[in-house]
C-alpha positions in Angstrom: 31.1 -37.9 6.2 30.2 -34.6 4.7 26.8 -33.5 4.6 25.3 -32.5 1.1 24.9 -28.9 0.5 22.3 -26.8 -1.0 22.1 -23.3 -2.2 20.2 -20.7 -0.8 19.3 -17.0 -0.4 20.6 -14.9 2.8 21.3 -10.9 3.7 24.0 -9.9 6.6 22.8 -6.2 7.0 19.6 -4.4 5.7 19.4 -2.4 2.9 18.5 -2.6 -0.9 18.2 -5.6 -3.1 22.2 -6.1 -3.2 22.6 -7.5 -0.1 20.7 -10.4 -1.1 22.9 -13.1 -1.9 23.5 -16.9 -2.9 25.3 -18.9 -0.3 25.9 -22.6 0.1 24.5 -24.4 3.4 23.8 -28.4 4.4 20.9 -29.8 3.4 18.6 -29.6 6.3 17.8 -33.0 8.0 13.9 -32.9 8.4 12.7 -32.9 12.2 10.4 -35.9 13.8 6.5 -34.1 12.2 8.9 -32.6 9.1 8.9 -33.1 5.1 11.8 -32.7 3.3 11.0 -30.7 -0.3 13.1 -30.1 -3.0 11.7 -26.4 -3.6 10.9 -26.0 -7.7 10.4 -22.5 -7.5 9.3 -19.6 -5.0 8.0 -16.1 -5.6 8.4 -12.7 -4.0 6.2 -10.9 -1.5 6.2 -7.4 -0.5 6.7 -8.2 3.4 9.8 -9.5 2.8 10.9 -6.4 0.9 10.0 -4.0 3.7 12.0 -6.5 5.8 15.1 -6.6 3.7 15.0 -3.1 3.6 15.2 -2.6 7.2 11.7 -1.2 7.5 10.3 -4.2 10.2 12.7 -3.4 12.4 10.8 -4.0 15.4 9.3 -7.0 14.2 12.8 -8.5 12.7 15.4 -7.6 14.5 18.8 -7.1 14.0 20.3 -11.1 14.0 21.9 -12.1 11.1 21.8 -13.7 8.6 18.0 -13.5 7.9 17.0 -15.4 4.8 14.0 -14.7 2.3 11.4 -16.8 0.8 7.6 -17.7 2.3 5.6 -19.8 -0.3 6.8 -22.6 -2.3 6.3 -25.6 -4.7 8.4 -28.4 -4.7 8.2 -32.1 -4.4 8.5 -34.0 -1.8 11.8 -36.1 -0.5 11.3 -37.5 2.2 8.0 -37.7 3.6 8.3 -39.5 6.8 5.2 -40.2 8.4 2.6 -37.7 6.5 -0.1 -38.0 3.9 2.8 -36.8 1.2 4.5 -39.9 -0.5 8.3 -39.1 -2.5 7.8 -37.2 -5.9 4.5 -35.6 -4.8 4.4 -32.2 -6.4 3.3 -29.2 -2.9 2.8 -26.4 -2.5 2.5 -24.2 1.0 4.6 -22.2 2.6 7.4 -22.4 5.7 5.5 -20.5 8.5 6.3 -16.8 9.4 9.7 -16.4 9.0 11.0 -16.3 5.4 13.3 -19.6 4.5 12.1 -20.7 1.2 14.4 -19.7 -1.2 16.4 -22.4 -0.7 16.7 -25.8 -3.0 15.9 -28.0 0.0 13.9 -26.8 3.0 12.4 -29.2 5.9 8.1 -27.8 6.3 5.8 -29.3 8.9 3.1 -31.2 6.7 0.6 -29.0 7.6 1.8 -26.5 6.0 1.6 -27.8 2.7 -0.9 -29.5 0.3 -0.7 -31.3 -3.4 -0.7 -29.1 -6.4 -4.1 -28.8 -8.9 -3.6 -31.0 -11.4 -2.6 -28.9 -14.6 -0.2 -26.9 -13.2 3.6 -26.6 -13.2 5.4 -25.4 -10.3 6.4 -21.7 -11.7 2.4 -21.5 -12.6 1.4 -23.2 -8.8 3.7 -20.8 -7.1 2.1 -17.6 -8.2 -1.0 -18.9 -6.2 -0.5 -19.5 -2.3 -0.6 -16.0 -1.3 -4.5 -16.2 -2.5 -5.1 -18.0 0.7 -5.2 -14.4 1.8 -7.7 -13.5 -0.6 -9.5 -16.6 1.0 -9.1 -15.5 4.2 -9.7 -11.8 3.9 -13.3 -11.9 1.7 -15.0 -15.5 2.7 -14.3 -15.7 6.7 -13.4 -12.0 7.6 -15.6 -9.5 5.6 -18.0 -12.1 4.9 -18.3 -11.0 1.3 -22.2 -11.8 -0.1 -23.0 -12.0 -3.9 -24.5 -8.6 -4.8 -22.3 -6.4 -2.9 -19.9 -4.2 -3.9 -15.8 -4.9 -3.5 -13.2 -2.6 -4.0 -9.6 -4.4 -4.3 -7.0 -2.0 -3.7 -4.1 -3.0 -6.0 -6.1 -5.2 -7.9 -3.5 -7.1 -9.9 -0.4 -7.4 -7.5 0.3 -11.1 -6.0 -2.8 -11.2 -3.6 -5.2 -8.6 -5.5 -4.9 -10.4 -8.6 -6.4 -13.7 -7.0 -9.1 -11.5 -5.1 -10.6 -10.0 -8.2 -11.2 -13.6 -9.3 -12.4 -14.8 -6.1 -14.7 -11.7 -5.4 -16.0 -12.2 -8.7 -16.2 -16.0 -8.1 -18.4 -15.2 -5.3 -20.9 -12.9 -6.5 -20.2 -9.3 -6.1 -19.8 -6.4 -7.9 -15.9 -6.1 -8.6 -14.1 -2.7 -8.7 -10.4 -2.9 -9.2 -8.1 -0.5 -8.5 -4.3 -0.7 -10.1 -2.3 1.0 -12.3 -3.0 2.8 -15.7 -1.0 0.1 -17.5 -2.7 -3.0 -15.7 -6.3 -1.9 -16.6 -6.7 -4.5 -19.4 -5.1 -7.2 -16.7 -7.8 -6.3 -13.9 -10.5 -6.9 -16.6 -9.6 -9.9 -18.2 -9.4 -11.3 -14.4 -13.3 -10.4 -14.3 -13.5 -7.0 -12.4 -16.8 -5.2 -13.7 -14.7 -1.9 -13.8 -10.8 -1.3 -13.6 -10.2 2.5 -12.5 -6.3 4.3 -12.0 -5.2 4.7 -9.4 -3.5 7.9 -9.7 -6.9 9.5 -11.0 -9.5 7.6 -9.7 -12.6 10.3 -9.7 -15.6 9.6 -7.4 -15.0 5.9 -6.4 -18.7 5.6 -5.0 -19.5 3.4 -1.8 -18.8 -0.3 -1.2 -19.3 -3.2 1.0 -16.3 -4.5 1.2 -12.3 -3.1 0.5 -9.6 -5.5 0.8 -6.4 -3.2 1.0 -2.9 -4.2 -0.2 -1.1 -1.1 0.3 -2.0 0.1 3.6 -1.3 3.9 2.8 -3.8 6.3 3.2 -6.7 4.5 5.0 -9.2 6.8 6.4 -9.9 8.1 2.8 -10.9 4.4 2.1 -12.9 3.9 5.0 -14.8 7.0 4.2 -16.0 5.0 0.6 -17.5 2.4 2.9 -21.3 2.0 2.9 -22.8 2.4 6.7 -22.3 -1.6 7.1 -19.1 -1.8 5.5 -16.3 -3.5 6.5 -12.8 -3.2 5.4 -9.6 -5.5 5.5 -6.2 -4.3 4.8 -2.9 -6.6 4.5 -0.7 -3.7 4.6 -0.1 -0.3 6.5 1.9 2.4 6.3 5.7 1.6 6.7 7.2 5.0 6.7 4.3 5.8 10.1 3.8 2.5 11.3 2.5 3.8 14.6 0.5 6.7 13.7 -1.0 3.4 10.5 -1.5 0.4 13.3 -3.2 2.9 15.6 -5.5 4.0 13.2 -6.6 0.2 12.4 -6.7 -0.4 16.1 -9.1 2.4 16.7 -11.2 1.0 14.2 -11.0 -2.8 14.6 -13.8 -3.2 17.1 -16.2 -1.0 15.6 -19.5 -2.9 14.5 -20.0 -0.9 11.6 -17.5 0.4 8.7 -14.4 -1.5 10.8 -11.1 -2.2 9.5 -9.0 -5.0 10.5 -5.6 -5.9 9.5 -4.3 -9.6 9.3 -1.0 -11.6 7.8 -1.7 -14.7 6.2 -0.8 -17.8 7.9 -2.4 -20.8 6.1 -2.6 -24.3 6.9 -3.4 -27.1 4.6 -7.1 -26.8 4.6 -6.6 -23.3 3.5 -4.5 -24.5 0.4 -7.0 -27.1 -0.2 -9.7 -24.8 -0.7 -7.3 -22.7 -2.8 -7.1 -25.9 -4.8 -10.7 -26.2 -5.1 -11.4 -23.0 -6.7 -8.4 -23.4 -9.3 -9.9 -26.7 -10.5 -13.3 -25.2 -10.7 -11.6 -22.7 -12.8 -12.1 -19.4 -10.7 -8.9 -18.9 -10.1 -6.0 -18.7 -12.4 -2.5 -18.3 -12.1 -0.6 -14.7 -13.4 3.1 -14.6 -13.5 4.7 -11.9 -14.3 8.5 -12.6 -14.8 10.6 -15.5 -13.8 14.2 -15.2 -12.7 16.8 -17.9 -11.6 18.1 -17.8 -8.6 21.1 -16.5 -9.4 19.6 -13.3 -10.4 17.3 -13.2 -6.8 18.2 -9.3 -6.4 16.5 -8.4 -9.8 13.6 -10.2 -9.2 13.2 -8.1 -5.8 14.2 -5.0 -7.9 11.2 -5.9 -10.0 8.9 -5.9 -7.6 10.1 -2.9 -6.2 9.5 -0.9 -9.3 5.2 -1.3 -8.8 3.3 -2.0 -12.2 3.9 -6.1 -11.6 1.2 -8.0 -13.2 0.6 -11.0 -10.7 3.3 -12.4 -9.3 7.5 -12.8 -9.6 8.5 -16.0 -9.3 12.5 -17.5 -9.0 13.3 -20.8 -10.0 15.9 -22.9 -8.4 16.9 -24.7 -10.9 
């Protein structure tokens, strides 16, 4: 008997958003402690373009094929024996190595949680990545209402959900972004949105939560003498010379920087949840493509000025 099939998104070599392409695979068969999803829609992170591109070598290696796609929302098949029932509407991600773009994929439970009421799954799918945001401002840098953040591309996918959290929790709000994505970083609630390409005397701050990664110790000079500083990111084209830097500086006790990558659980997306139906946090898409057209929506994203997030359907 011949096993259903599926399509999905795979690359045999590195290299530029061509070599992405739409394949045909079985459905997976979900594992004892697995769901099976029907994926809805997934969006595009800038990890995995660094990897597509080659630029993660040491981290991805050089087995093919790799595939692409971290968050998701979908609904749930088969749920075996979670918390999830059939039809439920999730959202989550797959772990740390990119296998989302795919219309079926098999996700340990904890990975995932229901979606807010209210929203669909191209609007819910924007949002996962601002577990990162969670992360990065409430349990890292400790953020404290009155002080002041800087968000370092303040309206790509996980800056856009910080300026609304960092606002949500008190502080002064500073976003940096593009010319062109000022009136974006405001209407999210930063107190002031400032170019990035002329950016004048920045002052001092608390807290920076870095999404580019480039060019650190000039941020961590605009840190106050207790500052602290947390970057997502570093430098692809010097990652030794960029990790060292953050290493050196990691265990400091005052004006330290510390890099993380996200890897929620469900408590993480239930907290994400939370804030959404307070009405903190909102979704931002950008553009939606099918997945058919998977290599333009990574071309988008690779030409900067995205406000929010890119998001491919599947259907």
């Amino acid at each position: 008997m011949t096993s259903p099939s599926m399509r999905l998104v795979t690359y045999d070599r590195y290299g530029p958003a061509d070599v992405l392409s739409v394949t045909t695979a079985p459905v997976p068969r979900p594992r004892p402690g697995e769901v099976l999803v029907r994926v809805r829609a997934v969006s595009v992170n800038g990890g995995e373009l660094a990897m597509r591109a080659g630029r993660l070598l040491p981290f991805s290696g050089k087995r093919f094929p790799k595939f692409v796609g971290i968050d998701l929302t979908g609904e749930v098949v088969e749920a075996g024996n979670s918390r999830f029932t059939a039809g439920d509407l999730v959202w989550g991600q797959v772990g740390r190595r990119p296998r989302s773009a795919a219309e079926y994929v098999a996700v340990r439970p904890e990975l995932l949680d229901h979606v807010p009421a209210g929203l669909d799954a191209v609007q819910a799918v924007s949002l996962p990545v601002g577990t990162t945001a969670i992360t990065a401002l409430r349990d890292l840098a400790a953020l404290a209402p009155g002080e002041r953040l800087l968000v370092r591309g303040a309206t790509g996918g996980v800056g856009y959900v910080a300026v609304q959290l960092g606002k949500a929790m008190g502080a002064h709000v500073t976003a940096l972004t593009s010319a062109g994505n000022l009136d974006l970083a405001k209407e999210l609630g930063a107190d002031e949105a400032i170019d990035y390409r002329a950016p004048g005397d920045l002052g001092r701050f608390d807290v920076i939560l870095d999404t580019v990664g480039t060019g650190l110790p000039a941020f961590r000079r605009l840190l106050t003498h207790r500052g602290r500083m947390v970057t997502i990111a570093f430098d692809f084209d010097h990652p030794v010379r960029s990790l060292g830097y953050i290493a050196a500086h990691a265990l400091r006790r005052r004006r330290w920087v510390r890099f993380f990558s996200g890897n929620p659980d469900a408590s993480l997306f239930a907290e994400l949840g939370r804030w959404v139906t307070a009405g903190a946090i909102r979704p931002q898409v950008d553009r939606v493509f099918p997945l058919a057209d998977v290599a333009a929506a990574h071309r988008a994203l690779e030409q900067g000025g995205v406000r929010g997030k890119i998001v491919v359907r599947m259907d």
